[in-house]
C-alpha positions, -999 to 999 in steps of 0.1 A, spaced: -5 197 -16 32 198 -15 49 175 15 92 177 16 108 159 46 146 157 49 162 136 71 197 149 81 227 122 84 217 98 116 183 113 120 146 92 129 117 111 117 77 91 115 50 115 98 18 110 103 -11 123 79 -49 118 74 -68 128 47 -101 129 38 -137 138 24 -163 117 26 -187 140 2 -183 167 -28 -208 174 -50 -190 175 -81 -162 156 -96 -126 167 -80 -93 157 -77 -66 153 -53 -34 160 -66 -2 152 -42 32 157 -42 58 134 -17 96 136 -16 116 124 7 152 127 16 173 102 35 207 113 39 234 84 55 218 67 82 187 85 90 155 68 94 118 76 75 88 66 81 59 78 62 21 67 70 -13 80 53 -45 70 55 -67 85 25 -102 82 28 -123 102 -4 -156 106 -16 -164 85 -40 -165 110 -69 -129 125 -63 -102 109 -89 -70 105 -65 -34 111 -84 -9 112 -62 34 112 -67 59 102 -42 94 100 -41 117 89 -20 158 93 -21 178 72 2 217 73 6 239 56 22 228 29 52 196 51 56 160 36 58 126 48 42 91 32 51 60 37 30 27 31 53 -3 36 33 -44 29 37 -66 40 3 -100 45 9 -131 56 -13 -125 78 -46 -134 67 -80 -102 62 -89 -72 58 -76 -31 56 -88 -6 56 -66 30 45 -66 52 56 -44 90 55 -54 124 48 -36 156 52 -51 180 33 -32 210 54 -38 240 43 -13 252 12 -4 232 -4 24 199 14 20 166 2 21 132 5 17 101 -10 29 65 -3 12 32 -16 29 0 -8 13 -38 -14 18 -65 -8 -6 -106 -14 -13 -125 -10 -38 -162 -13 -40 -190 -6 -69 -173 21 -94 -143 20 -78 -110 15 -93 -74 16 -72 -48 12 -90 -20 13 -65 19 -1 -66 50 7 -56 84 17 -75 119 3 -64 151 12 -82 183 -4 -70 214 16 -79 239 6 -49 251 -24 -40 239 -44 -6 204 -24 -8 171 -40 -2 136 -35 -5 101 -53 7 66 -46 -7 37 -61 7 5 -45 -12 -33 -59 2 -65 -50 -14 -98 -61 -12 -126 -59 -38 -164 -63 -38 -200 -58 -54 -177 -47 -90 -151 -30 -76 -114 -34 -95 -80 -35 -71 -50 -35 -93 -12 -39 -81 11 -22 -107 47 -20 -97 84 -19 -113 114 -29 -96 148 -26 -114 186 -33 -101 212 -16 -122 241 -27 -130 267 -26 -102 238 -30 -75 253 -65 -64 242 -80 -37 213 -63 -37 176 -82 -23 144 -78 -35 110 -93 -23 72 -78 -37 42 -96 -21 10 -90 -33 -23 -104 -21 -60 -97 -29 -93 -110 -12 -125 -109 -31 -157 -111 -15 -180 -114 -43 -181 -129 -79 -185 -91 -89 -147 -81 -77 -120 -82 -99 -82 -79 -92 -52 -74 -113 -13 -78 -108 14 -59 -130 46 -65 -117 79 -54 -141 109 -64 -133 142 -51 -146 173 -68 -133 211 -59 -150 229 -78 -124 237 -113 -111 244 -114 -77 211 -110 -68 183 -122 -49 146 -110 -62 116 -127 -49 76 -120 -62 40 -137 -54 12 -130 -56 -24 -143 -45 -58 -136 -48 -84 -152 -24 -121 -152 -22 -142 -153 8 -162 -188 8 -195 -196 21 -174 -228 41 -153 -202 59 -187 -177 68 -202 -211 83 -174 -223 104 -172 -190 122 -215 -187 123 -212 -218 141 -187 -204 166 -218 -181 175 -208 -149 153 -231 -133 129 -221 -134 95 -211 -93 97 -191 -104 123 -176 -131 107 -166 -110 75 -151 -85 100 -130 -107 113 -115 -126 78 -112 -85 69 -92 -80 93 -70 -112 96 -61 -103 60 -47 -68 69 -31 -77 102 3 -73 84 -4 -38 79 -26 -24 104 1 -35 131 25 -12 115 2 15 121 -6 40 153 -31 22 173 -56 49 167 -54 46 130 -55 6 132 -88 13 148 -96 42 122 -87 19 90 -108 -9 104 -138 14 109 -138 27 73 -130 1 60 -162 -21 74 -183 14 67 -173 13 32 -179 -28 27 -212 -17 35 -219 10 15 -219 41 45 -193 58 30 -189 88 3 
């Protein structure tokens, strides 16, 4: 799978993609290729929602050029698979461009996603904003692995990477691996991170509001990836909602 979108100078393109397979009987892979190209002032915005059986190893690559005052957005749901990498990458290449990455992954028993982003600053006045969820249970592993870098000559230039990770079991684990590579002053360059569990005080106060304990779950799920799913086409808000409870439950792959 091979995916080019060009963006001619002033242009506003949003593509849409789903992918998925919930079973295969062997081992497989999905191998993906993105690149993007956002010539002065045009507008991108790229959204995918991957949902794979569990015995399918996702690799994906995706690129992103953006010139002068253009804009790329990154709007991306990882579901099922073993495992998982994925990092897509803008170049900010003009003065004035930006780029935005929003990410949402879970990872359940044998699962591993190890998903990121990649931001390299080569302009001056650019700026970039990553906001990568995941959420982890019964031994599943979420990792955020990401690199920003500013070159030299990209004053001016803002950075902020936001990553957060719930846990809903003592099984889960989650890692953060940010790098940061900054050869200029004038700068601004923020990063957190946090990683929260799910506690029994939080399941009771919302029992005794009258919801069932699936219910109350549900709704911490999806408090935690409002951010995101708002950012998405109603219908695949709804869709990423639905999979993701299927898959917290075991229903899916």
């Amino acid at each position: 799978e091979h995916t080019i979108i060009i963006a001619d100078e002033g242009a506003s393109v949003h593509y849409i993609e789903s992918c998925t397979a919930p079973r295969y009987s062997t081992d497989s892979l999905h191998s993906a290729v993105v690149e993007i190209f956002a010539k002065p002032g045009a507008r991108v915005k790229y959204t995918t929602i991957q949902n794979w059986s569990k015995n399918v190893y996702n690799l994906n690559t995706k690129r992103a050029l953006v010139y002068e005052d253009a804009a790329v957005e990154w709007v991306g749901g990882s579901l099922g698979s073993k495992a998982t990498m994925l990092y897509p990458c803008s170049w900010l290449l003009g003065k004035g461009a930006s780029a935005r990455h929003l990410n949402i992954a879970s990872a359940t028993k044998g699962q591993w996603k190890d998903t990121g982003a990649k931001i390299i600053h080569g302009a001056p006045y650019t700026s970039s904003r990553v906001i990568s969820k995941s959420i982890a249970m019964s031994g599943g592993r979420s990792s955020y692995r990401g690199l920003l870098k500013i070159a030299q000559g990209a004053y001016g230039s803002k950075a902020h990477v936001q990553c957060d990770a719930l846990l809903l079991d003592d099984a889960a684990q989650s890692d953060t691996y940010p790098s940061m590579h900054i050869y200029e002053d004038d700068v601004s360059v923020m990063h957190e991170a946090t990683v929260n569990r799910v506690t029994d005080e939080q399941l009771f106060y919302l029992r005794s509001r009258g919801l069932t304990e699936s219910q109350s779950l549900d709704l911490i799920i999806s408090g935690f990836l409002d951010p995101i799913a708002k950012e998405l086409p109603l219908d695949y808000a709804l869709e990423l909602n639905r999979l993701i409870r299927m898959e917290m439950t075991g229903s899916v792959g």
